[in-house]
C-alpha positions in Angstrom: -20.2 -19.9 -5.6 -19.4 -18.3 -2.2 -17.9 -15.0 -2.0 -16.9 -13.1 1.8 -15.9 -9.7 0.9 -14.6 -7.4 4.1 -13.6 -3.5 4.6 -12.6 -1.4 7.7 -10.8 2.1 7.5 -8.0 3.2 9.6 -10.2 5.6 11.1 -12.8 3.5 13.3 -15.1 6.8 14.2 -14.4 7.9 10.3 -15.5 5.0 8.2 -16.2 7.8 5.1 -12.5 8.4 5.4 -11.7 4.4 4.0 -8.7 4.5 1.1 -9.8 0.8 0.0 -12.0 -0.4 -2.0 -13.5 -3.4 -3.6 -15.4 -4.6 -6.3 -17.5 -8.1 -6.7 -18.8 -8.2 -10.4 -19.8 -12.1 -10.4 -19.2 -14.0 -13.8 -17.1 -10.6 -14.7 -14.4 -10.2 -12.1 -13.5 -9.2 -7.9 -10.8 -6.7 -7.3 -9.4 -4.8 -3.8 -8.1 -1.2 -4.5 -5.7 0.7 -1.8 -5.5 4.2 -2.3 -2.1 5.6 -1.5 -2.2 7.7 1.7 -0.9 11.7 1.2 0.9 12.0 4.4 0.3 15.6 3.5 -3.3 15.8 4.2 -4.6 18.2 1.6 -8.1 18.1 0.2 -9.7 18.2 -2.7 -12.8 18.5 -2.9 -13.4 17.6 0.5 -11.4 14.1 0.2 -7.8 13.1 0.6 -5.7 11.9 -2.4 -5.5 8.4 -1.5 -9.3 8.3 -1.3 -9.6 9.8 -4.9 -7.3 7.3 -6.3 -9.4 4.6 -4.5 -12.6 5.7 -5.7 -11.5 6.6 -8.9 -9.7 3.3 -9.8 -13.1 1.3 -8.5 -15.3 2.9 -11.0 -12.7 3.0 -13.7 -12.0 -1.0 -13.1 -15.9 -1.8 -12.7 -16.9 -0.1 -16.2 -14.2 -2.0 -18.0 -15.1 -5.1 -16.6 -18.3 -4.6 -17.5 -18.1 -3.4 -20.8 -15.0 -5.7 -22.2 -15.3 -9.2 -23.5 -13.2 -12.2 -21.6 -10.6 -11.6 -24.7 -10.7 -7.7 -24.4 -9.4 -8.3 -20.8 -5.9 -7.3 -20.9 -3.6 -5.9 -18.0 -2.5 -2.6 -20.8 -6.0 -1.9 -21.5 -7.0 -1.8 -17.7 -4.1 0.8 -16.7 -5.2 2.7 -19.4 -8.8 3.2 -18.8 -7.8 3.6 -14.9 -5.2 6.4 -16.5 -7.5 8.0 -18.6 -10.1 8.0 -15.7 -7.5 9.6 -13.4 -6.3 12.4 -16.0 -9.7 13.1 -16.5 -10.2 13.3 -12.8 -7.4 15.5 -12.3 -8.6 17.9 -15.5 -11.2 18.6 -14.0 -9.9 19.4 -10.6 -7.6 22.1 -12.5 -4.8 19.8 -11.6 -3.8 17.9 -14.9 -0.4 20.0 -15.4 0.5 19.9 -11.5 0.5 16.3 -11.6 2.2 15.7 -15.0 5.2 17.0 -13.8 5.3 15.8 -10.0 4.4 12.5 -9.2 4.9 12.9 -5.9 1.5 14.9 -6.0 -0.6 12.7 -7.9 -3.0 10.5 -6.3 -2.5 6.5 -6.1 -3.8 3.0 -6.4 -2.7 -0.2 -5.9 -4.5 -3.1 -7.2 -5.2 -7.0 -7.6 -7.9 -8.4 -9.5 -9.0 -11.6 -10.7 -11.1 -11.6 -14.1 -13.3 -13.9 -15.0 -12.9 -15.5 -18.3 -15.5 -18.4 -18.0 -12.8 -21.5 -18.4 -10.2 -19.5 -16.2 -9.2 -16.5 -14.5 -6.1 -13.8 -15.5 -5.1 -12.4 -12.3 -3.7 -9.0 -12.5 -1.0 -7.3 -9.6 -0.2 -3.6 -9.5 1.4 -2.7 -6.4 1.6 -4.5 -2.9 -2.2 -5.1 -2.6 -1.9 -9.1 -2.8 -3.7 -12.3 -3.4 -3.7 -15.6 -2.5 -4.6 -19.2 -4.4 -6.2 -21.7 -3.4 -5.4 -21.1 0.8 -1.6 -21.9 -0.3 -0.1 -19.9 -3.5 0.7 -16.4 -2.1 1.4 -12.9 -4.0 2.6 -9.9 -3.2 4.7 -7.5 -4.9 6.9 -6.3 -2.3 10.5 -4.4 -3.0 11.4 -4.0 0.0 10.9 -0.1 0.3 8.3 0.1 3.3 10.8 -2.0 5.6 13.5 0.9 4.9 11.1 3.7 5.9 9.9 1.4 8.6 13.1 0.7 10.3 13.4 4.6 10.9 10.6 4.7 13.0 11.3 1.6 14.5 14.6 2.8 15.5 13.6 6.1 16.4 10.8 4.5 18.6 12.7 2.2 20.4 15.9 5.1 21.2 13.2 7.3 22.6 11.7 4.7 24.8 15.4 3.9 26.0 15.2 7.6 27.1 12.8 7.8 29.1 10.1 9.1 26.2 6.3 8.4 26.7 4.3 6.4 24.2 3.3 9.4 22.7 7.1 10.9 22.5 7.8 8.2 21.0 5.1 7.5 18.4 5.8 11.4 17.5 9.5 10.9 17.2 8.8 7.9 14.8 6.4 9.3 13.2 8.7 12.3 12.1 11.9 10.1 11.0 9.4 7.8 8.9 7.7 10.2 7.2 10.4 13.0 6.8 13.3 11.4 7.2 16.6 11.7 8.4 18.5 14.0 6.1 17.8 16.9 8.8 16.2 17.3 12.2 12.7 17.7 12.0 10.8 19.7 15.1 9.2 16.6 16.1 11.9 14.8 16.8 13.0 17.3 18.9 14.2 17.7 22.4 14.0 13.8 22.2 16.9 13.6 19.2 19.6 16.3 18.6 21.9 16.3 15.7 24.5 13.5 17.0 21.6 11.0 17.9 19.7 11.9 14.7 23.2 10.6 12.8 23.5 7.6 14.7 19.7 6.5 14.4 20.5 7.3 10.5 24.0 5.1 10.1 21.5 2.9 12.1 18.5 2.4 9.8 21.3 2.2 6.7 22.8 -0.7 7.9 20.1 -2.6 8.9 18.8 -2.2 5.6 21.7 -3.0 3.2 22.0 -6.1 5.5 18.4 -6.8 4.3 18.3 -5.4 0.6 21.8 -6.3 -0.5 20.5 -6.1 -3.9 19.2 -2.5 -4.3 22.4 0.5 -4.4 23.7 2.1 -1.6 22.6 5.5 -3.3 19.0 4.0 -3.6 19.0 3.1 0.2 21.2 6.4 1.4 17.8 8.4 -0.7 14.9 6.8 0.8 16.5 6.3 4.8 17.3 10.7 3.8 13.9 11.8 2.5 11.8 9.3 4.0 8.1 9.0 2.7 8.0 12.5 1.8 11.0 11.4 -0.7 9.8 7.8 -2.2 7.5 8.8 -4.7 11.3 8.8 -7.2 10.7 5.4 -7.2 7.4 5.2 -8.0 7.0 3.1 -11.7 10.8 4.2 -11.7 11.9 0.9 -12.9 15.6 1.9 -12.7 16.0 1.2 -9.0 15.2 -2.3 -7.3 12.8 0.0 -4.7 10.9 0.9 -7.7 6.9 0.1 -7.4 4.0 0.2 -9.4 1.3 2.4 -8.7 -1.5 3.8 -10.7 -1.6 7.7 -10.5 -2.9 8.6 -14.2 0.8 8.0 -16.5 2.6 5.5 -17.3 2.8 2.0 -15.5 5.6 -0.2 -16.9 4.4 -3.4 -18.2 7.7 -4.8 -16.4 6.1 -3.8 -12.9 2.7 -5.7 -13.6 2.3 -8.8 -12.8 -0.5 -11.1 -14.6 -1.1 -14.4 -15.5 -4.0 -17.5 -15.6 -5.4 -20.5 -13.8 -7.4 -23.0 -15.3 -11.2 -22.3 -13.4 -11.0 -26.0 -12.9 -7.5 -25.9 -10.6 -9.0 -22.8 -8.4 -10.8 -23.7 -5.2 -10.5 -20.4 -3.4 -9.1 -17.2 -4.1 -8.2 -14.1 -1.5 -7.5 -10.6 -2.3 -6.4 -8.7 0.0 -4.9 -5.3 1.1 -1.4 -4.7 3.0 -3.8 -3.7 6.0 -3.5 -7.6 6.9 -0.2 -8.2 8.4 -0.7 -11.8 8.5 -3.2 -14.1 6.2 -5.7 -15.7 7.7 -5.5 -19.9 8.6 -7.9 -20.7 5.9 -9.8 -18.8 3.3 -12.4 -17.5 5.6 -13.2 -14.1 6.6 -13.5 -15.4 10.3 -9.9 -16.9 9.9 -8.7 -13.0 8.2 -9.9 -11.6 11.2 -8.4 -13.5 13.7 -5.2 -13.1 12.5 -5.6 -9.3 12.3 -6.8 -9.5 15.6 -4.0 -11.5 16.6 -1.6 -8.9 15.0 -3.0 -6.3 17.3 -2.5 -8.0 20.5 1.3 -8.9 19.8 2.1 -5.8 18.4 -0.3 -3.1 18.2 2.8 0.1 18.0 3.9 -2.0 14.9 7.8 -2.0 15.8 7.8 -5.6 16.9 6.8 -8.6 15.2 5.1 -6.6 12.1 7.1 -3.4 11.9 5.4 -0.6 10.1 5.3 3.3 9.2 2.6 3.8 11.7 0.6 2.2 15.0 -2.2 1.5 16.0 -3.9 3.9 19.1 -6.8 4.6 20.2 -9.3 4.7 17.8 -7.0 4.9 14.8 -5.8 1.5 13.7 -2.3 0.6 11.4 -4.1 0.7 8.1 -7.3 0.4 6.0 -7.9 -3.5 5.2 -9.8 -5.1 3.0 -10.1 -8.9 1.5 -12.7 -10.6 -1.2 -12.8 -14.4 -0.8 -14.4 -16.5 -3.7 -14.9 -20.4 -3.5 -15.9 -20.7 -7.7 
């Protein structure tokens, strides 16, 4: 057996600061956690949300691994210990009530795992963190709802530039339609948008999405380009909207929004877990090959509202995302 196993936070002169995670258990299991980011940057405890979810889920996944028999190893028992770990978590923070009654507050994991059952392995997928087979069979659960946010900033990015704006105007503009919106003017945006611009950079973003997401209701669409990130958190293990996604944050994951199944051990050369960090796979499963193509990613189009559009850039010293990947050859 050969296993690679890669992490880099955001933050390059901040590694403490990471929101992944992952976990090699050989002969029990190999997971990669993201930890959702609060764009609000309170602290508990001295951490972030997204790094308490993270941690959290790790230890919650690692003890059941450990402790549960290839049989035991079930995708309803795993949310619930990660649940029970997270409720637990937020008890004793003094938060438990807070949380039960606005999930936009609670903290939140993604996470792909393959289990080891001896003859096979039962891959489980909650969330966009994603996995690949055998170099060839990708997964990702993906609704769509990041390129909506994303095509705000994009837009927003790109009207500013037309301007005149700097790199930072327009990073800062972006920045402020992504994450807040465009509902109302944020102070940001400001004096690069007004109200008339702000409306045309909104009709914008709407359009561009409905022509991509024909699927999920104009209401759905008209919510998320309005509240931005701030707002997306309705849809999280809200399986009443196509934008819905599955995150764990302590309550209820529908079985609908988790996706498992099996491979025979024998059929598995190679499998790759992975973070959305990596905006491209790598060639091959290597870590050399991962790392290329993020590198590769960064040269084309480091701002992110190119080739790999995104909610944020990369500058400086700060990079896109977190990212993460485990390889195994079995």
């Amino acid at each position: 057996m050969r296993i690679e196993a890669f992490t880099q936070g955001k933050h390059l002169d901040d590694p403490e600061a990471n929101e992944d995670r992952f976990l090699v258990l050989p002969g029990r299991g190999y997971a990669v956690i993201d930890g959702a980011t609060d764009i609000g940057g309170k602290l508990f405890e001295g951490r972030r949300g997204g790094w308490w979810g993270a941690e959290t889920t790790m230890r919650a996944v690692a003890g059941f691994l450990a402790a549960a028999t290839p049989r035991e190893i079930s995708a309803q028992a795993l949310v619930e210990e990660v649940g029970s770990a997270l409720r637990g978590l937020y008890a004793r923070q003094g938060t438990l009530a807070a949380m039960r009654a606005d999930r936009a507050r609670r903290f939140g994991a993604t996470l792909t795992l393959a289990a080891d059952l001896g003859d096979a392995f039962r891959f489980v997928l909650i969330g966009d963190s994603g996995l690949r087979i055998n170099g060839a069979e990708a997964f990702v659960e993906d609704t769509g709802l990041d390129l909506v946010t994303a095509s705000l900033r994009v837009a927003a990015y790109r009207f500013v530039s037309a301007a005149g704006g700097g790199v930072d105007d327009c990073r800062r503009v972006g920045r402020a339609l992504s994450f807040h919106g465009a509902a109302r003017l944020h102070t940001d945006a400001r004096p690069w948008l007004d109200d008339e611009s702000l409306a045309a950079l909104r009709a914008e973003s709407l359009a561009w999405s409905q022509a991509r997401l024909p699927a999920v209701p104009e209401a759905d669409l008209r919510a998320l380009v309005d509240g931005g990130i701030e707002g997306q958190a309705r849809f999280a293990n809200n399986t009443s909207s196509p934008l819905c996604y599955a995150v764990l944050d302590g309550f209820e994951v529908p079985p609908a929004l988790v996706r498992v199944f099996e491979r025979p051990r024998t059929a598995v050369r190679s499998i790759e877990l992975h973070s959305d960090g990596y905006f491209a796979r790598g060639a091959t499963p290597s870590l050399a090959d991962w790392e290329t193509a993020a590198d590769e990613v960064e040269r084309v189009d480091p701002e992110k509202v190119g080739a790999y559009p995104s909610v944020k850039g990369s500058a400086g010293r700060m990079r896109t995302d977190d990212r993460t990947v485990v390889i195994i050859r079995p």
